[in-house]
Gaussian input, Z-matrix of N, CA and C with variables (Angstrom, degrees):
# hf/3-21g

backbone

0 1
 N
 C     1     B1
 C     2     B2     1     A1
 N     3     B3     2     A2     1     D1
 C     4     B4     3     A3     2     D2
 C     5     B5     4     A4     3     D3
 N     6     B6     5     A5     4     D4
 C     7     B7     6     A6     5     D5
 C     8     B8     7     A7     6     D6
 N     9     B9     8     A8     7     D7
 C    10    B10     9     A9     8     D8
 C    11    B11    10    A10     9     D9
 N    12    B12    11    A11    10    D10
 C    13    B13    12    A12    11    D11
 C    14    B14    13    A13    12    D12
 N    15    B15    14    A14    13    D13
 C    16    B16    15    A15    14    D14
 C    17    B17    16    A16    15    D15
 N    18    B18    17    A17    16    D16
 C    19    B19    18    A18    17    D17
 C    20    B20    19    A19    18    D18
 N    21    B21    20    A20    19    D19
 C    22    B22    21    A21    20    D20
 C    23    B23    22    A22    21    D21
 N    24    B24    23    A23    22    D22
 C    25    B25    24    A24    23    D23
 C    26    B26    25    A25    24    D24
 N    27    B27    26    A26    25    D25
 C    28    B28    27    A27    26    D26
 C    29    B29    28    A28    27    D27
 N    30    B30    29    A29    28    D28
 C    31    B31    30    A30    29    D29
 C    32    B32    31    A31    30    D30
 N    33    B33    32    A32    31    D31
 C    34    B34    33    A33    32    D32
 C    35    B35    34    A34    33    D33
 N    36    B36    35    A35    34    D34
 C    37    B37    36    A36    35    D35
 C    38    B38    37    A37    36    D36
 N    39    B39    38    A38    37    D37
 C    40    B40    39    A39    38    D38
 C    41    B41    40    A40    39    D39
 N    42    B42    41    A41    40    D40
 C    43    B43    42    A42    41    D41
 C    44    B44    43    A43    42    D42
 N    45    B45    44    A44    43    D43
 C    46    B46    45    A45    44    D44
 C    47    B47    46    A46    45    D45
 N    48    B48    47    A47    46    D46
 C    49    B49    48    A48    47    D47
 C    50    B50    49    A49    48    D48
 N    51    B51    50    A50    49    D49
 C    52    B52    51    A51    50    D50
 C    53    B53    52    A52    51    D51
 N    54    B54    53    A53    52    D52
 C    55    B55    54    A54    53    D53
 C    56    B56    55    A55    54    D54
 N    57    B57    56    A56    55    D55
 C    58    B58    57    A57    56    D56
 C    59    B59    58    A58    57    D57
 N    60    B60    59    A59    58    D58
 C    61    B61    60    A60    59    D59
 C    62    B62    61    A61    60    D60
 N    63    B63    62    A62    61    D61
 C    64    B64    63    A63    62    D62
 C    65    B65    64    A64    63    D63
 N    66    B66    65    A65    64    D64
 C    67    B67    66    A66    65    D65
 C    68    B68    67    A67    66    D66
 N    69    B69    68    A68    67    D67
 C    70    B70    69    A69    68    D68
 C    71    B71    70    A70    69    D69
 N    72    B72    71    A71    70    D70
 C    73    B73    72    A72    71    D71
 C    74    B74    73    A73    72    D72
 N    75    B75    74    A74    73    D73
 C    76    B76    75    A75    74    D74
 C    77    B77    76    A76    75    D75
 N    78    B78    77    A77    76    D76
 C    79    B79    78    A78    77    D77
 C    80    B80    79    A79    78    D78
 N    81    B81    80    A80    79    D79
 C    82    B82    81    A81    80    D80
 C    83    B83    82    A82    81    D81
 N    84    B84    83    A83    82    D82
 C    85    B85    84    A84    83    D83
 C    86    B86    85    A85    84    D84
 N    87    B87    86    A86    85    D85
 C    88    B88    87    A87    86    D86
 C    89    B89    88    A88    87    D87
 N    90    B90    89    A89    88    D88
 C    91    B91    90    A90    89    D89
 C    92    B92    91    A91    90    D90
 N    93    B93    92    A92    91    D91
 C    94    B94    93    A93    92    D92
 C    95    B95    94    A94    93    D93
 N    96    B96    95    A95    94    D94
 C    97    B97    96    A96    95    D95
 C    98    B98    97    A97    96    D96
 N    99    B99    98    A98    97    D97
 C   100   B100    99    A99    98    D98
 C   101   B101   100   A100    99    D99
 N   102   B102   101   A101   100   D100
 C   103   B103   102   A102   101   D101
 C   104   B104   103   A103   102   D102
 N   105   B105   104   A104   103   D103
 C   106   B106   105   A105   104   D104
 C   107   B107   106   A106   105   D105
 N   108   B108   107   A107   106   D106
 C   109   B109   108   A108   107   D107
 C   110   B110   109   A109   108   D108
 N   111   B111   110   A110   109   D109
 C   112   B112   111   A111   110   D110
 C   113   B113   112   A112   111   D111
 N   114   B114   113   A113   112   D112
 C   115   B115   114   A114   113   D113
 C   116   B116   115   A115   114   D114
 N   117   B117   116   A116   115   D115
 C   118   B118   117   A117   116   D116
 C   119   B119   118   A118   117   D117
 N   120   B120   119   A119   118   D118
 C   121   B121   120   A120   119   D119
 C   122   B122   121   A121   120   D120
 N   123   B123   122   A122   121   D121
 C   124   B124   123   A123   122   D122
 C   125   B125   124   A124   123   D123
 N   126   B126   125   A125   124   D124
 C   127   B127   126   A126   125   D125
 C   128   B128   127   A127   126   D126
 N   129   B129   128   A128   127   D127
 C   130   B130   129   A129   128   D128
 C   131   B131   130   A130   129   D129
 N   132   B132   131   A131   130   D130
 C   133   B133   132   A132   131   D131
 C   134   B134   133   A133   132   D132
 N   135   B135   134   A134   133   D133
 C   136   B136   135   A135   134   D134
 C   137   B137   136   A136   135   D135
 N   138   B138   137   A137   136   D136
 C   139   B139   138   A138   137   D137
 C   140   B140   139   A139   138   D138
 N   141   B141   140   A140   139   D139
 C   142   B142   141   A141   140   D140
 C   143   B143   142   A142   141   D141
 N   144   B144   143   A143   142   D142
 C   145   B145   144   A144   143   D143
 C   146   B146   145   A145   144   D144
 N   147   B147   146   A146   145   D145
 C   148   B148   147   A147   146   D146
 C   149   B149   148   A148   147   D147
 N   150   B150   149   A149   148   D148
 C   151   B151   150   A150   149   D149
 C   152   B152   151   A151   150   D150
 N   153   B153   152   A152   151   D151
 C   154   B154   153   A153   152   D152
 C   155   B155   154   A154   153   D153
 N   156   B156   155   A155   154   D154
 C   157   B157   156   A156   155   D155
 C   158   B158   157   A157   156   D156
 N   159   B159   158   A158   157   D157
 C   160   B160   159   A159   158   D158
 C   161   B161   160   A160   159   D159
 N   162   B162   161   A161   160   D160
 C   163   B163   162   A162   161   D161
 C   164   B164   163   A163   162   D162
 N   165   B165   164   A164   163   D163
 C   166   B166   165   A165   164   D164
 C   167   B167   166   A166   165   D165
 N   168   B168   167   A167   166   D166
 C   169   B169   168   A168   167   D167
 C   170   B170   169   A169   168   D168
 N   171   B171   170   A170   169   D169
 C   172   B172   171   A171   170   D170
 C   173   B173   172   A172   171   D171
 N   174   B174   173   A173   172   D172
 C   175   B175   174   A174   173   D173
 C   176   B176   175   A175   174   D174
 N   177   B177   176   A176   175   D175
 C   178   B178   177   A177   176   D176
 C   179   B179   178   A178   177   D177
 N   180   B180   179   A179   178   D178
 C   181   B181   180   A180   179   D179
 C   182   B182   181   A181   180   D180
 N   183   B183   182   A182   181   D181
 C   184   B184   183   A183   182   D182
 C   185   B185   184   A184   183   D183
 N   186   B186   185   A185   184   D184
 C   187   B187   186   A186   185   D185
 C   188   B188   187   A187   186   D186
 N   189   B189   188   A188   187   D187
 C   190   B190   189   A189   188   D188
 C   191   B191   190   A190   189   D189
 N   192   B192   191   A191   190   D190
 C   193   B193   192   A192   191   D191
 C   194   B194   193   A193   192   D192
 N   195   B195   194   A194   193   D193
 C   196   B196   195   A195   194   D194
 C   197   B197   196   A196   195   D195
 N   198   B198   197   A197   196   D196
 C   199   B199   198   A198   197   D197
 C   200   B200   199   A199   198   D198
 N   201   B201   200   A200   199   D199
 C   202   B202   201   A201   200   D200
 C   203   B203   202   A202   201   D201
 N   204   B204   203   A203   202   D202
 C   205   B205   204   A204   203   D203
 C   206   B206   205   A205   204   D204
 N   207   B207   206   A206   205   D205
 C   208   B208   207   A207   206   D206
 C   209   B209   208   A208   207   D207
 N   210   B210   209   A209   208   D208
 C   211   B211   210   A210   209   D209
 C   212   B212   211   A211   210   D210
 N   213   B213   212   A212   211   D211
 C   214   B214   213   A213   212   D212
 C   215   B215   214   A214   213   D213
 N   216   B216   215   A215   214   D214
 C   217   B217   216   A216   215   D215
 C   218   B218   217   A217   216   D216
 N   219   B219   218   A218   217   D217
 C   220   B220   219   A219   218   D218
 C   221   B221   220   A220   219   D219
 N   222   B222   221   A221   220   D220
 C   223   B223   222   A222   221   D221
 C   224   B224   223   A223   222   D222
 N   225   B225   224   A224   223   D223
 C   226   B226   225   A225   224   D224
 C   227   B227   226   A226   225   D225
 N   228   B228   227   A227   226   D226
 C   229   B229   228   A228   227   D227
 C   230   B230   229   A229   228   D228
 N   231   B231   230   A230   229   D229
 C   232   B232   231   A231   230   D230
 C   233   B233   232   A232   231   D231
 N   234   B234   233   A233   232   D232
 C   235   B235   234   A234   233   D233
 C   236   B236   235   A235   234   D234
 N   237   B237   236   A236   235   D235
 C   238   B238   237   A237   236   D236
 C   239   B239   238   A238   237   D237
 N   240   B240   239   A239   238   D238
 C   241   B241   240   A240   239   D239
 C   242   B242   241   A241   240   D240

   B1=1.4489
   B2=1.5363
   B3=1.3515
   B4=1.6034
   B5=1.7735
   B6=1.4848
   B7=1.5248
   B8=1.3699
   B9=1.3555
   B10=1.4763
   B11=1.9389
   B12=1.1881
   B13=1.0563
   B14=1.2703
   B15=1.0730
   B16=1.4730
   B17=1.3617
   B18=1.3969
   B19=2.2950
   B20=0.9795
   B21=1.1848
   B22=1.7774
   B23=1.9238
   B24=0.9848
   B25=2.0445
   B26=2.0284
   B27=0.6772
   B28=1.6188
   B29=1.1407
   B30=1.0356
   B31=1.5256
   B32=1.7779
   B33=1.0752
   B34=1.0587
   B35=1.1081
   B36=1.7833
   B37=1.2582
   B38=1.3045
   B39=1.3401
   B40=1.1220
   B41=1.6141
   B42=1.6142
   B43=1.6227
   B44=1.5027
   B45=1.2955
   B46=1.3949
   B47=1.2070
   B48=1.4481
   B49=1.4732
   B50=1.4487
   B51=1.2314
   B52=1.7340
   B53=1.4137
   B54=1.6985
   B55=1.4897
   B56=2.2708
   B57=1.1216
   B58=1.7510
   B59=1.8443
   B60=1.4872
   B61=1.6090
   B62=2.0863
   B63=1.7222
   B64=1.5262
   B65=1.5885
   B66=1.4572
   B67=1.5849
   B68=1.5390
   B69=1.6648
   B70=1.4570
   B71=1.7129
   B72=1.4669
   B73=1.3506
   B74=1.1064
   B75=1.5412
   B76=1.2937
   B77=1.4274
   B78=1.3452
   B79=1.4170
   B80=1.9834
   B81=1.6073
   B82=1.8846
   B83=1.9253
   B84=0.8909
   B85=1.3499
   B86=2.0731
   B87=0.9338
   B88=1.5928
   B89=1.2912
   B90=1.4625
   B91=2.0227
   B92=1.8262
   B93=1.4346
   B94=1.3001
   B95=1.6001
   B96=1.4623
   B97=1.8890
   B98=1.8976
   B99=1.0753
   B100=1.5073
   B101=1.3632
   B102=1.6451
   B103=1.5731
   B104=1.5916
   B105=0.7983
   B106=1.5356
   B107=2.0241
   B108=1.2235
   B109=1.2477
   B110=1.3860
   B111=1.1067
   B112=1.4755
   B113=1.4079
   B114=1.3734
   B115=1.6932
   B116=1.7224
   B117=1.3797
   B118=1.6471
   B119=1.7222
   B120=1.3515
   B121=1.8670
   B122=1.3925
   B123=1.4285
   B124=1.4378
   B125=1.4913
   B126=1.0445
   B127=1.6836
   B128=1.3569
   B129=1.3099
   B130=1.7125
   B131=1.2304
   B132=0.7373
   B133=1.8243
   B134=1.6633
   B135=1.0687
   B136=1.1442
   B137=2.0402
   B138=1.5766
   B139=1.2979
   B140=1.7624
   B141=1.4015
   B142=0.9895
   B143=1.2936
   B144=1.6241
   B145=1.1714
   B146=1.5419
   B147=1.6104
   B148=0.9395
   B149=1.4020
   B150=1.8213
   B151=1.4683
   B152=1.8448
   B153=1.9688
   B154=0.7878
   B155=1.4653
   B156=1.3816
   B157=1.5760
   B158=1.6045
   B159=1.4611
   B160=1.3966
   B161=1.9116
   B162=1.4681
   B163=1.6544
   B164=1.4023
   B165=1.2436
   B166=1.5835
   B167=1.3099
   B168=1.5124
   B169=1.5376
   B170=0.9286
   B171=1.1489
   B172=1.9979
   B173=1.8031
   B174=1.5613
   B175=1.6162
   B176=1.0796
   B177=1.9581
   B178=1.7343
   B179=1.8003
   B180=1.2930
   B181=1.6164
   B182=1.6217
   B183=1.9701
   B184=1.3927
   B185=2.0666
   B186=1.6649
   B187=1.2077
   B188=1.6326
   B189=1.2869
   B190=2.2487
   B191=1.6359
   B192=1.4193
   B193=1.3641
   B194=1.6334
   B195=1.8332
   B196=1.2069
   B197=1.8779
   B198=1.0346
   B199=1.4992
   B200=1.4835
   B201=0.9759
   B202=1.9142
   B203=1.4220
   B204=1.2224
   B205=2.5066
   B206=1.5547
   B207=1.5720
   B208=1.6991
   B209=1.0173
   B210=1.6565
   B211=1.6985
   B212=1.7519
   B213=1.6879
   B214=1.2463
   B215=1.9393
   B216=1.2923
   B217=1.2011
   B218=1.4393
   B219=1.4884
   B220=1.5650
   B221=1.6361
   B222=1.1803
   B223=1.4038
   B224=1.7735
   B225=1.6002
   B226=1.7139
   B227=1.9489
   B228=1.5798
   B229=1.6382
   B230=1.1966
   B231=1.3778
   B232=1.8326
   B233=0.8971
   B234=1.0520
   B235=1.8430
   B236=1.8030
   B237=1.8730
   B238=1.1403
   B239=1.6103
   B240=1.5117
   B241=1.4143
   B242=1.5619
   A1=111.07
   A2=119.45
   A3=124.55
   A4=113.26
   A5=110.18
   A6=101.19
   A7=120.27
   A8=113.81
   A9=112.79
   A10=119.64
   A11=116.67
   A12=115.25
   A13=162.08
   A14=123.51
   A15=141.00
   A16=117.55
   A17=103.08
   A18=89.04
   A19=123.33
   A20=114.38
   A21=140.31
   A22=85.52
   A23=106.24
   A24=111.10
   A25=109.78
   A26=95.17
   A27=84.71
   A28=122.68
   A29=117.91
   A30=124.13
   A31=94.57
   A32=108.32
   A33=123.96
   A34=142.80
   A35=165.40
   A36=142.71
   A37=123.03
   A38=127.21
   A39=160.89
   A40=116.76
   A41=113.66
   A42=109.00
   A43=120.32
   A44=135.72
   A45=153.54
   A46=110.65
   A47=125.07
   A48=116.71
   A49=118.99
   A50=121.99
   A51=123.22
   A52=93.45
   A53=92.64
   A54=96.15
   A55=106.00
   A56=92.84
   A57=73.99
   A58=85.68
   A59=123.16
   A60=119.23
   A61=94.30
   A62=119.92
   A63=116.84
   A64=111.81
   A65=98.49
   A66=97.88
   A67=95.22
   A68=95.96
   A69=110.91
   A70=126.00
   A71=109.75
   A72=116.54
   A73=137.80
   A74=116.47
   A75=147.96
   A76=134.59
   A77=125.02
   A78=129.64
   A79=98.59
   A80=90.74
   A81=79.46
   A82=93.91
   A83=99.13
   A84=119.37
   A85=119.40
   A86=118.28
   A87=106.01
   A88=107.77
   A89=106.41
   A90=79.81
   A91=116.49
   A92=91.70
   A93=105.31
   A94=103.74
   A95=111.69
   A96=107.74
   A97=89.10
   A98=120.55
   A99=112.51
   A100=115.28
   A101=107.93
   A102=120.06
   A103=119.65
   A104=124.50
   A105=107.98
   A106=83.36
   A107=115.95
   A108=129.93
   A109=115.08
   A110=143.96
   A111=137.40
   A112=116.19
   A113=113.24
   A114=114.30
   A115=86.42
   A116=95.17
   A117=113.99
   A118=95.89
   A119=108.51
   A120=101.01
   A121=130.05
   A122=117.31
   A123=113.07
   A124=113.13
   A125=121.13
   A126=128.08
   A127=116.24
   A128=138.79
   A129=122.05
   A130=120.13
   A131=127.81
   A132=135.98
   A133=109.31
   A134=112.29
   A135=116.35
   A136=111.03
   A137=105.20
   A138=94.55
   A139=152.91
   A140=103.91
   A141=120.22
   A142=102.12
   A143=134.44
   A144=134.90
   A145=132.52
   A146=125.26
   A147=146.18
   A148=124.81
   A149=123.27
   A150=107.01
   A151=94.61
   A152=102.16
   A153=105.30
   A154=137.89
   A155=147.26
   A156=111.52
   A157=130.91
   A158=104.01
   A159=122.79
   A160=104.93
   A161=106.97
   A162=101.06
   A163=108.43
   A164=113.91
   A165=93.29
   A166=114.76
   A167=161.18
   A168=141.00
   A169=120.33
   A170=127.78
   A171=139.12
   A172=85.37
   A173=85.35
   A174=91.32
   A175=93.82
   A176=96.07
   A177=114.73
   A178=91.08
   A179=90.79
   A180=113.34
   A181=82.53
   A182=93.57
   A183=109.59
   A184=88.72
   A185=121.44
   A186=102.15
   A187=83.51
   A188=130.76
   A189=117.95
   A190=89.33
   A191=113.12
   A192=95.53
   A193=129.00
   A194=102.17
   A195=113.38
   A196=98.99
   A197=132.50
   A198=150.61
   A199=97.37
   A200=130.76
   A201=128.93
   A202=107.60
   A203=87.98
   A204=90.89
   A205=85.45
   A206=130.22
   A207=85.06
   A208=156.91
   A209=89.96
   A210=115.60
   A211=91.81
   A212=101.36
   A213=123.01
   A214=116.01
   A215=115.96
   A216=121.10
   A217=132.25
   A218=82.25
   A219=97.65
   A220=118.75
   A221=122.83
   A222=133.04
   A223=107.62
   A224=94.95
   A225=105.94
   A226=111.86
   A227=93.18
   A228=83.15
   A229=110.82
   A230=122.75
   A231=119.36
   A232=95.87
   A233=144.41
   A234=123.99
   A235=118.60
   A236=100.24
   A237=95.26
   A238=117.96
   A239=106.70
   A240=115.60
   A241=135.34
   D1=-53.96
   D2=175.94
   D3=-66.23
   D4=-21.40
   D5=176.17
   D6=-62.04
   D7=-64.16
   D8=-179.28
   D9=-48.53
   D10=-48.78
   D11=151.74
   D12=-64.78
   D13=-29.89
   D14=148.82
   D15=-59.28
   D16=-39.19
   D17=172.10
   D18=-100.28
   D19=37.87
   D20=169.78
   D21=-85.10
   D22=-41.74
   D23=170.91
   D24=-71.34
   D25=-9.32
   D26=178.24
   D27=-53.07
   D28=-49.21
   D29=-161.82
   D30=-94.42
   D31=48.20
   D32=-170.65
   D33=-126.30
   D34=81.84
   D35=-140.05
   D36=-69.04
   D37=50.19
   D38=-168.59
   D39=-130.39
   D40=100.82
   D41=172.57
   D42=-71.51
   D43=133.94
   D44=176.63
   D45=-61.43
   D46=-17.63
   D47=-141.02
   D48=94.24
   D49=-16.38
   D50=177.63
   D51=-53.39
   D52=149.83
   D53=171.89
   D54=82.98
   D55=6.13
   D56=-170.20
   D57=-146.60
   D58=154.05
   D59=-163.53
   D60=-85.06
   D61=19.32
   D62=167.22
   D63=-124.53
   D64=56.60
   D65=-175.17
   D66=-52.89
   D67=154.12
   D68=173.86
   D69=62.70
   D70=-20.15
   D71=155.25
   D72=-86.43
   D73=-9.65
   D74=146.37
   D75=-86.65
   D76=106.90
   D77=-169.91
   D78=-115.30
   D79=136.45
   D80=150.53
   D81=170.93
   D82=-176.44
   D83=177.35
   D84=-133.15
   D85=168.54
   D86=173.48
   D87=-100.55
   D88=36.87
   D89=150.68
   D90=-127.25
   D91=137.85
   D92=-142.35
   D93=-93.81
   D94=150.64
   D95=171.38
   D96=104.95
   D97=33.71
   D98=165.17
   D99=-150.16
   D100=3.67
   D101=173.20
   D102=-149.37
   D103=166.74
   D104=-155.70
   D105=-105.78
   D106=-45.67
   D107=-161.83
   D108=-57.27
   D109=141.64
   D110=173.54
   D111=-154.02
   D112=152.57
   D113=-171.92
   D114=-154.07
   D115=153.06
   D116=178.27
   D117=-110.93
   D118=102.69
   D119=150.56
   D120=-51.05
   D121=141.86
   D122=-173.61
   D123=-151.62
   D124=136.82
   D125=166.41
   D126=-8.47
   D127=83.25
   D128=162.23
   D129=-98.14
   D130=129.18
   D131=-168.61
   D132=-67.05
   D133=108.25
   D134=170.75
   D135=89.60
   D136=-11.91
   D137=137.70
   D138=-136.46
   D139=-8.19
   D140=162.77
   D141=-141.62
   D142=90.23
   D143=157.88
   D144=-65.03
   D145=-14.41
   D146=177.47
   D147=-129.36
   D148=52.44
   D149=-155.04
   D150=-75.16
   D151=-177.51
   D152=161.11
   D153=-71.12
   D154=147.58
   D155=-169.50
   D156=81.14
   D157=-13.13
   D158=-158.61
   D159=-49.90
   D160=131.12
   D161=-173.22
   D162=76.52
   D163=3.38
   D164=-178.57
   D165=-116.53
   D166=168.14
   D167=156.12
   D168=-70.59
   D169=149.89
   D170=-162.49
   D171=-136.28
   D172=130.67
   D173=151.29
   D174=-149.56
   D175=160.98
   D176=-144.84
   D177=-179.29
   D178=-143.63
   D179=-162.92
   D180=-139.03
   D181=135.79
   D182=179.35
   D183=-108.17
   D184=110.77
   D185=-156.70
   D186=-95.11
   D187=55.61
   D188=169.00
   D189=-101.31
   D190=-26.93
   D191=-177.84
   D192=-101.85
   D193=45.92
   D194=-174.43
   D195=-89.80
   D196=-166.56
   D197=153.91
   D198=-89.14
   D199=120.30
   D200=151.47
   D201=-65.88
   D202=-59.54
   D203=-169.64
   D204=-63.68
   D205=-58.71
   D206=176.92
   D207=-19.45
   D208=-61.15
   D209=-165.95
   D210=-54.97
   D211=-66.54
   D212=-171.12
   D213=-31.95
   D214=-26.26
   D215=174.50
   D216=-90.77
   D217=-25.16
   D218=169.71
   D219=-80.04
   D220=-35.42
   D221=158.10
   D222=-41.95
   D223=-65.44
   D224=179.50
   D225=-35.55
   D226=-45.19
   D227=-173.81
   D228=-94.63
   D229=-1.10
   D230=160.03
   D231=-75.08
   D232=-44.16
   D233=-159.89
   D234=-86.47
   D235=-6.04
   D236=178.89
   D237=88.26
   D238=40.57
   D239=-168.99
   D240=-159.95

């Protein structure tokens, strides 16, 4: 569900989570004082050897602690369904 959407941000100055073991459940950038949440990207061998940000702190949105059937319902009644 988060793949197709979330790397619509890639090409983006925005970290995914690369670099951290919740790719894609982790979003943020380094500028700091607009999210409480923070994660440092880092070297993993064999999967993100080069994140963006790498060594540095990212704050963002940690999205595991969203609702899914929320989200999921709220979509349902935007789309009219």
């Amino acid at each position: 569900m988060l793949y197709p959407t979330i790397c619509l941000f890639e090409g983006t100055l925005i970290n995914l989570g690369r670099g951290t073991r919740c790719r894609l459940l982790f979003w943020g950038a380094v500028a700091e004082g607009k999210y409480d949440f923070s994660f440092t990207p880092v070297s993993i061998a064999g999967m993100s050897e080069n994140p963006l940000y790498m060594n540095q702190v990212c704050y963002g949105l940690d999205l595991r602690h969203y609702d899914i059937d929320e989200l999921r319902k709220k979509r349902r009644s935007t789309l009219g369904g």
